[in-house]
C-alpha positions as CSV (number, residue, x, y, z in Angstrom):
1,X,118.4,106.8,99.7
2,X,116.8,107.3,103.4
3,X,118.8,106.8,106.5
4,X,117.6,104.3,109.1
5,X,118.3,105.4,112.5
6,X,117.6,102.4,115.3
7,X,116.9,103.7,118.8
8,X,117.0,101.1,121.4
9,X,116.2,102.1,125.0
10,X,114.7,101.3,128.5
11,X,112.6,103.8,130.7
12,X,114.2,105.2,133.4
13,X,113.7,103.9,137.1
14,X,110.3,105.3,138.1
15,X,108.9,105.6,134.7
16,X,105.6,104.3,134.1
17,X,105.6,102.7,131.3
18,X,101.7,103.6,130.4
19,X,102.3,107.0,130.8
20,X,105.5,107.0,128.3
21,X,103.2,104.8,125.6
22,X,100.7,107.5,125.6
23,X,102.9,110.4,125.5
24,X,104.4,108.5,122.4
25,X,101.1,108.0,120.9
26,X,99.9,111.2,121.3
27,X,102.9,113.5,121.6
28,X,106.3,111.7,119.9
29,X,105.0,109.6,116.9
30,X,102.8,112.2,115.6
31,X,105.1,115.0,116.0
32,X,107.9,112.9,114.3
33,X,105.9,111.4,111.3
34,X,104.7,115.4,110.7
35,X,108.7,116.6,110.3
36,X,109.1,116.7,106.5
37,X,112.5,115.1,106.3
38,X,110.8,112.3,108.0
39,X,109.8,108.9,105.8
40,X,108.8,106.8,108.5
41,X,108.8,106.9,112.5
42,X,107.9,103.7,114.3
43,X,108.1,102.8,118.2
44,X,107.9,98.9,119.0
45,X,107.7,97.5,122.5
46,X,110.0,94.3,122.8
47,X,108.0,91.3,123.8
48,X,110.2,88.4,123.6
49,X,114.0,86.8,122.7
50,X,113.2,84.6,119.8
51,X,114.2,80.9,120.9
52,X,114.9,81.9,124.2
53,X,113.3,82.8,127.8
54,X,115.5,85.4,128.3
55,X,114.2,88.9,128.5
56,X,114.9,91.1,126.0
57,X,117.9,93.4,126.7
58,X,115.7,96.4,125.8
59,X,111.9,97.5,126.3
60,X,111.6,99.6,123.3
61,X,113.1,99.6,119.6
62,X,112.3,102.7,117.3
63,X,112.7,102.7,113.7
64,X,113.6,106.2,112.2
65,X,113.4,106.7,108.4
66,X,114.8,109.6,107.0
67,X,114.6,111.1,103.4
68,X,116.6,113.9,104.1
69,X,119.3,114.3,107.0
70,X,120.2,118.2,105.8
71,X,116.4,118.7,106.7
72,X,116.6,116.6,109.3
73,X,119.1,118.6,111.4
74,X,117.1,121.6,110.8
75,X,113.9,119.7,111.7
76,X,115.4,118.7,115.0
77,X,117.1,122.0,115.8
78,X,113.6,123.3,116.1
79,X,112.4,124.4,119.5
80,X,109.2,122.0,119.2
81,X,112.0,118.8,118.4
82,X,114.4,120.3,121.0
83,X,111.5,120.0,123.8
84,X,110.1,116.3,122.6
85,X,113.9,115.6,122.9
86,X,114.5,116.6,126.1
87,X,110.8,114.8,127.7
88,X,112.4,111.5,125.8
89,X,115.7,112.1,128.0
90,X,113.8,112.4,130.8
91,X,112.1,109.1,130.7
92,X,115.0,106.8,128.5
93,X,118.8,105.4,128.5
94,X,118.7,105.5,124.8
95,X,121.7,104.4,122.0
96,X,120.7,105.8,118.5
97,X,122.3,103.8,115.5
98,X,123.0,105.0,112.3
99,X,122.8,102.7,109.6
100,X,123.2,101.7,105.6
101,X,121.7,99.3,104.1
102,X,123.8,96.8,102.5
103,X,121.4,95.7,99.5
């Protein structure tokens, strides 16, 4: 069974937020998605509280699926991971959230 990590984060003060998108188009997400423990990678950008006017509590949500967390140490121990990593610090107060799924 694949573990589902949930990132949810806000850009930094001073972060443009174009500039992170495309670096997560173009750098993050296909970087990611190549890792071979990796099922799935997905970044969302938050839009809306359902049945409220409130703004959502976070900009981004990502959506981490991974077949193999053995792998996936090793995958992120890499000096490619480690520097994606640390550019993704740079720009984001991020919680990452390990989860099962119940059924």
């Amino acid at each position: 069974m694949a573990t589902r990590i949930v990132a949810l984060f806000n850009l930094k003060p001073g972060i443009d937020q174009a500039a992170y998108e495309e670096w997560a188009r173009s750098v993050d997400l296909p970087t990611v998605n190549g890792l071979t423990s990796i099922q799935e990678f997905s970044v969302f950008r938050s839009v809306a509280m359902l049945g409220s006017d409130a703004a959502p509590p976070y900009q981004y949500v990502e959506i981490i699926d991974v077949a193999d967390m053995d792998q996936f140490g090793k995958d992120i121990a890499a000096e490619t991971m480690q520097k994606i990593a640390a550019q993704f610090q740079d720009m984001a107060d991020v919680t990452f959230i390990l989860t099962d799924k119940l059924g």
